[in-house]
N, C-alpha and C positions, 0 to 999 in steps of 0.2 A: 474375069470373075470378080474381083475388085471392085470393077466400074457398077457391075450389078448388085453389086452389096452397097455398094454409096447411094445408088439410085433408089433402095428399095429403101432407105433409112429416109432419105428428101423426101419420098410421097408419102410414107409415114410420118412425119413432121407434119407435112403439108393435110396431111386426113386428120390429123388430132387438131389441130387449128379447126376442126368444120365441126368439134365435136360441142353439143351443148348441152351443158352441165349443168345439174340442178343448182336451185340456191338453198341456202341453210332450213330454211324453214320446210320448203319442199319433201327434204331430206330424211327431217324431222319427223312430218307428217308422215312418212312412207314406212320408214322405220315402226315409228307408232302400230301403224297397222298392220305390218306383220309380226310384230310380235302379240297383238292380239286376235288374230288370226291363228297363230301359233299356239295360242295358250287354249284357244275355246277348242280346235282341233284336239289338242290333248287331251280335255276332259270328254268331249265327247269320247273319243277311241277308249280312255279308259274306264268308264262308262261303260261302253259296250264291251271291254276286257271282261269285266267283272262284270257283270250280269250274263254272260257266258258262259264265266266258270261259274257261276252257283246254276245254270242250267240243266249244266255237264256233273258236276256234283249230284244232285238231283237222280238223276238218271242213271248214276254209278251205283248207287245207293242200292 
């Protein structure tokens, strides 16, 4: 049990070694874009929050 726990930690070593990792600017850029992905999402949804509820308003009326 041991030995398989030693083994599964070596090819995990050995798998992160093959991994390739952004560089800063990359990183940067990606970041960037989700968070304005993130903000124009927002406004639209709330956007269509509120022109919903005065639809809904409307119609209660």
């Amino acid at each position: 049990m041991v030995e398989r726990i030693k083994n599964f930690f070596r090819e995990v070593k050995v798998e992160t070694k093959k991994v390739n990792y952004p560089s800063r600017e990359e990183l940067v850029g990606s970041t960037k874009v989700v968070i304005i992905t993130v903000l124009l999402v927002a406004i639209f949804l709330g956007f269509i929050d509120i022109s919903i509820s005065r639809i809904v308003n409307l119609l209660v009326r």
